[in-house]
C-alpha positions in Angstrom: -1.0 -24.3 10.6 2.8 -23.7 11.4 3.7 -26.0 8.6 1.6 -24.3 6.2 3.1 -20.8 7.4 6.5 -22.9 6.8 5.9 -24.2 3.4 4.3 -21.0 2.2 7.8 -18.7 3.4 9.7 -21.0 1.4 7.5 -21.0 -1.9 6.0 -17.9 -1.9 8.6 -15.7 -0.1 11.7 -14.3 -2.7 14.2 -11.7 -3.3 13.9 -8.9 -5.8 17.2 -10.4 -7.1 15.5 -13.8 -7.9 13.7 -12.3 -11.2 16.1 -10.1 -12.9 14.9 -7.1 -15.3 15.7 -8.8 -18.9 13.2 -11.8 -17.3 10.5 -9.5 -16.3 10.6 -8.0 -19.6 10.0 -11.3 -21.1 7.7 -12.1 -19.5 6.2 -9.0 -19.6 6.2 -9.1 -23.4 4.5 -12.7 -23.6 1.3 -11.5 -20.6 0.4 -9.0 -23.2 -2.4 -7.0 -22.0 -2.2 -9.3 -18.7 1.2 -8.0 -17.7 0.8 -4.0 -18.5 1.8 -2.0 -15.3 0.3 0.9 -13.3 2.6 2.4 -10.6 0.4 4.9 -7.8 1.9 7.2 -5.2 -0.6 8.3 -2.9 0.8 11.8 -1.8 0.0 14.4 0.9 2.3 16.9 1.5 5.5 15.4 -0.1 7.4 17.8 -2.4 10.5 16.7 -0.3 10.5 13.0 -1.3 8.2 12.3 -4.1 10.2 14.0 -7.6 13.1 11.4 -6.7 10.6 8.4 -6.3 8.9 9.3 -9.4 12.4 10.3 -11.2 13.7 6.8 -10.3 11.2 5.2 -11.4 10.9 6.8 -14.9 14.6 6.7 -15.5 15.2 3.1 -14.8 11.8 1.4 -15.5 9.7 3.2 -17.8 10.8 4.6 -22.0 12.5 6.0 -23.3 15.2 5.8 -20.7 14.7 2.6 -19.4 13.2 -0.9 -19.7 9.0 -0.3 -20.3 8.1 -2.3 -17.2 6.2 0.4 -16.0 3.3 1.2 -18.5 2.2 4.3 -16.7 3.1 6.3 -13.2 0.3 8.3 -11.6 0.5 10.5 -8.3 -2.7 10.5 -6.6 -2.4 14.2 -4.4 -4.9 13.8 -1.5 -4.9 17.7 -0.6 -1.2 18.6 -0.5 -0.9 22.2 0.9 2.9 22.2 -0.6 4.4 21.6 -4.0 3.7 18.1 -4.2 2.0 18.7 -7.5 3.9 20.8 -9.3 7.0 18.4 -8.0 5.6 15.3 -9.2 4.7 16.6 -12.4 7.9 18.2 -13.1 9.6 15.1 -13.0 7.4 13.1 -14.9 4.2 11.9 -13.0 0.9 12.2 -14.0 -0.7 14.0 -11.7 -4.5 13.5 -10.6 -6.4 14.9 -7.4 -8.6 12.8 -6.0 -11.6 15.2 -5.8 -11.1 14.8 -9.9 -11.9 11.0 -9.6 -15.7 10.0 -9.5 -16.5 13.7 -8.4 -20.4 12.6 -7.2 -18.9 10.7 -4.3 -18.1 13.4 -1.5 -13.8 12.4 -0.2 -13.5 10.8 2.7 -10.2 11.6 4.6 -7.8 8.8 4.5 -5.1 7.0 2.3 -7.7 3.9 1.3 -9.8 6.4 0.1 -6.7 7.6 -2.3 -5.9 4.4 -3.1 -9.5 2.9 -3.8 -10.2 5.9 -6.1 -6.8 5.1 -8.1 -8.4 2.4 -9.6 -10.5 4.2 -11.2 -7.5 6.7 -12.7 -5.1 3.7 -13.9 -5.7 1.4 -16.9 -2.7 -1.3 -15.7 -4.1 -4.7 -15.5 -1.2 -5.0 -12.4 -1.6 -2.0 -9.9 1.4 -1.5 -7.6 1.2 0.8 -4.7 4.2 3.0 -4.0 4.2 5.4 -0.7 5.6 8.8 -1.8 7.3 9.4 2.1 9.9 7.2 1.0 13.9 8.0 0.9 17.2 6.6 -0.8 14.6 4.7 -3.2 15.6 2.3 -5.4 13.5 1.0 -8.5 13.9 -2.6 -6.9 10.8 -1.6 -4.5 8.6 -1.6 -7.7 10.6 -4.3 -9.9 10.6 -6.8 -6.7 7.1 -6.9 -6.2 5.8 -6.5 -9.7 7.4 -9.3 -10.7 5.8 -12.5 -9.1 2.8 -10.9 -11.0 4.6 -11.2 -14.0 6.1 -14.6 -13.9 3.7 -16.7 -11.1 0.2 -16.9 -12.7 -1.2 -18.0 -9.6 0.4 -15.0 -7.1 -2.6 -11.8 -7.1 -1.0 -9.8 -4.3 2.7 -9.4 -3.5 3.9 -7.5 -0.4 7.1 -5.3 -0.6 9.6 -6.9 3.2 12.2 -4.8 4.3 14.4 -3.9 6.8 12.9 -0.6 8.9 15.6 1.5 10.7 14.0 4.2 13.1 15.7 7.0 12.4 15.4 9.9 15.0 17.1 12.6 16.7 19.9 11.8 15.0 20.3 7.8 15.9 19.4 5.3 14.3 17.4 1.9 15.8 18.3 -0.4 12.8 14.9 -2.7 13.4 13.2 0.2 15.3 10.7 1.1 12.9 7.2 -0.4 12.4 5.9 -0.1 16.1 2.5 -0.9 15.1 2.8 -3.7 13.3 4.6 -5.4 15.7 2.7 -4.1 19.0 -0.9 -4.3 17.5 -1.1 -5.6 13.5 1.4 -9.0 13.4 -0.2 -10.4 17.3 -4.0 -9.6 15.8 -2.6 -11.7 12.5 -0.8 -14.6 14.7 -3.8 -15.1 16.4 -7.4 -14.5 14.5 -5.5 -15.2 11.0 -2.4 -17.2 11.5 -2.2 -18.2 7.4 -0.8 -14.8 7.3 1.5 -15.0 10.1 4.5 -15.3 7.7 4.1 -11.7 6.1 7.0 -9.5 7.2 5.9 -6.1 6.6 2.0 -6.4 6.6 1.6 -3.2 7.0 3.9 -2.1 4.1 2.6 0.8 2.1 4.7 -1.1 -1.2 2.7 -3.7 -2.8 1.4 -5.0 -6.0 -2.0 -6.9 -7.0 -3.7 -8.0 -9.8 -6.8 -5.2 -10.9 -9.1 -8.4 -11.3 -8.8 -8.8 -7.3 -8.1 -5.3 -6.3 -11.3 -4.2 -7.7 -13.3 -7.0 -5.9 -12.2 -6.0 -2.7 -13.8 -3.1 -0.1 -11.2 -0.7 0.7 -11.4 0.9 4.0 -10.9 4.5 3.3 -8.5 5.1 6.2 -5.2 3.5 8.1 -6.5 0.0 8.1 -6.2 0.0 4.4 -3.2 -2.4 4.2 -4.5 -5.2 6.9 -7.6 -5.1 5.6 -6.8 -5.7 1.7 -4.3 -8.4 3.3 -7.0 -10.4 4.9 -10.1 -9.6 2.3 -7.2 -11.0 -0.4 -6.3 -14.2 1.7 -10.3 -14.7 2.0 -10.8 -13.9 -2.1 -7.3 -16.1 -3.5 -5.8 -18.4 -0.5 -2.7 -18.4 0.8 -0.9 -19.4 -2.3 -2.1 -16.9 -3.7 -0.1 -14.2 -1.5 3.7 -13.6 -2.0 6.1 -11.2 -0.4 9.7 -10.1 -2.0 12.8 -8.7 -0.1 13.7 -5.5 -1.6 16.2 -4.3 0.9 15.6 -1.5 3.5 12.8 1.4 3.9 13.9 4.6 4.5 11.0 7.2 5.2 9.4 9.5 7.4 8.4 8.6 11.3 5.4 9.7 13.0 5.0 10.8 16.8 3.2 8.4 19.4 0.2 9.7 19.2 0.0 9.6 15.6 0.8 5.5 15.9 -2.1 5.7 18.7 -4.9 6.7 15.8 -2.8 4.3 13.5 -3.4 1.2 15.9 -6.4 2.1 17.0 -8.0 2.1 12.9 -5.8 -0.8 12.4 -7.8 -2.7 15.4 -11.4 -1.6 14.3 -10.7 -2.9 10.7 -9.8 -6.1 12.3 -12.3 -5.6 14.5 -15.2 -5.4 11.6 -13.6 -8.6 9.9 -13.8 -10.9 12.7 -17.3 -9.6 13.8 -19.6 -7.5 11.4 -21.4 -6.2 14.6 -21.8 -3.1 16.8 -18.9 -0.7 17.4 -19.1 0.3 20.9 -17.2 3.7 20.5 -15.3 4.6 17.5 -13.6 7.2 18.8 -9.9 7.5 20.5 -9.0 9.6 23.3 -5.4 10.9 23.8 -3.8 13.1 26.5 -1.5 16.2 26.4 0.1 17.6 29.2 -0.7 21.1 29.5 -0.6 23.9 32.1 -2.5 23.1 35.3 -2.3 18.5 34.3 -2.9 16.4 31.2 -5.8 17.6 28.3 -7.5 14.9 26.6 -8.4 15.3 22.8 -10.5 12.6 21.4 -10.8 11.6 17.5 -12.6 9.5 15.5 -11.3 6.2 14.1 -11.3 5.6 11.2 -14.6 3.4 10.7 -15.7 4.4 6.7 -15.0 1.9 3.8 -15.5 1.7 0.3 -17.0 -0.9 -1.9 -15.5 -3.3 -4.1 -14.6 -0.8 -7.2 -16.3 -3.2 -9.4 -19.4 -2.5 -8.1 -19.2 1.4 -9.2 -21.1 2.3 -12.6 -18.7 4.4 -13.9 -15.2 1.8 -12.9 -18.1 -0.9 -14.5 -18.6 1.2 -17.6 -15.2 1.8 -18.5 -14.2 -1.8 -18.3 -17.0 -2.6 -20.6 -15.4 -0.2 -22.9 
């Protein structure tokens, strides 16, 4: 198994500088249909961050300003109490809520549910997934990992690696970020999947796929969105089918402990329901507080929900029939 993991970082692991623009757009131009490109932000409550993602992208990826790699850029607002909207709108997004996509089906909190229903609001035969939290973003993020799709006809899913300083209080911890991928998400990979072993950011909210497997997958609805697409996909193409690209270093937003707590804790059921399809013993998460008089516990619920595969849905099933 190591030596697969070996042979698969050095043939299906690359930097976003190994496929320049001019060859993407070549190759671009000979996929046709094959190679058009959808770009989705999933956003809640990011007016801060999101018109620069979406201005970046526009100017130096999308016409008339730039290259057309980028066929079309849609911000998926999952309840944004600020001006993420109007924001991402203003500088250039299209803008869709997700109670607006397949209205019968009742949202479910989460950002797999934003994601799953973006299929459904993108036409792009190559989907690339873009958090909206991010800052100091360069184009690369989306370039790097669209490309493989462009140029490797055997790569379906590419995962954005990066460098992730924690950035806090001032200081900065320059590999200090992504606590739960490496306290609970990279030891549950090494050891019920080890194939994947070799991804560097598994957890990464940046990566591309092909619609053709995207839409065969079930997407659960919340934090375990990104292991669990990564190990349905390894189970649907293979290893070789899998890719990662360097693109540099991930600025963005931290969350508190406790916040990482319900992160880990969906993270584990998801892996949870993949190695055994059996009864969940309690899906629920209790955390402490201090407060006056010792510590108060609050308990949530973990994330547990999941969507189908989208190609199972009559109306994602009609439209690709028209």
């Amino acid at each position: 198994m190591l030596d697969e993991v070996e042979h698969w970082l050095q043939s299906r692991s690359w930097s976003a500088a190994d496929r320049p623009l001019e060859r993407l757009m070549a190759a671009k131009r000979a996929a046709g249909e094959r190679g058009t490109v959808s770009v989705v932000l999933p956003a809640l409550d990011e007016e801060a961050t999101v018109g620069a993602i979406v201005a970046a992208i526009r100017g130096r990826l999308m016409a008339p300003h730039g290259p057309a790699l980028v066929d079309e850029l849609v911000v998926v607002d999952s309840g944004s109490r600020d001006a993420t909207a109007e924001v991402a709108a203003r500088a250039g997004a299209r803008v869709v809520r997700r109670e607006e996509v397949l209205p019968r089906l009742p949202v479910l909190p989460g950002k797999g549910e934003v994601l799953w229903r973006s299929l459904l609001a993108t036409r792009g035969e190559i989907v690339c997934f873009v958090d909206a939290d991010l800052r100091e973003f360069d184009p690369s993020f989306v370039s790097g990992i669209v490309g493989p799709l462009l140029t490797e006809p055997d790569v379906h899913l590419v995962k954005a690696m990066y460098d992730r300083p924690l950035e806090a209080g001032g200081s900065v911890v320059p590999a200090g970020g992504g606590r739960v991928t490496e306290l609970v998400a990279r030891p549950l990979l090494n050891l019920h999947w080890p194939q994947l072993a070799g991804f560097v950011q598994p957890l990464g909210g940046e990566y591309a796929a092909r619609r053709s497997l995207l839409e065969r997958l079930p997407f659960p609805t919340g934090y375990g969105v990104e292991i669990g697409l990564l190990v349905d996909a390894l189970g649907e193409v293979g290893l070789d089918g899998l890719a990662q690209v360097d693109v540099g270093v991930r600025h963005h937003r931290h969350q508190d402990g406790q916040a990482l707590g319900r992160m880990a804790a969906a993270i584990y059921r998801t892996a949870q329901s993949r190695l055994q399809r059996g009864h969940l013993v309690r899906p629920r998460l209790t955390q402490f507080d201090r407060a006056s008089g010792g510590f108060r516990p609050t308990t949530h619920p973990v994330d547990t929900a999941e969507r189908p595969p989208m190609a199972t849905v009559p109306e994602y099933a009609a439209r690709r029939a028209a």
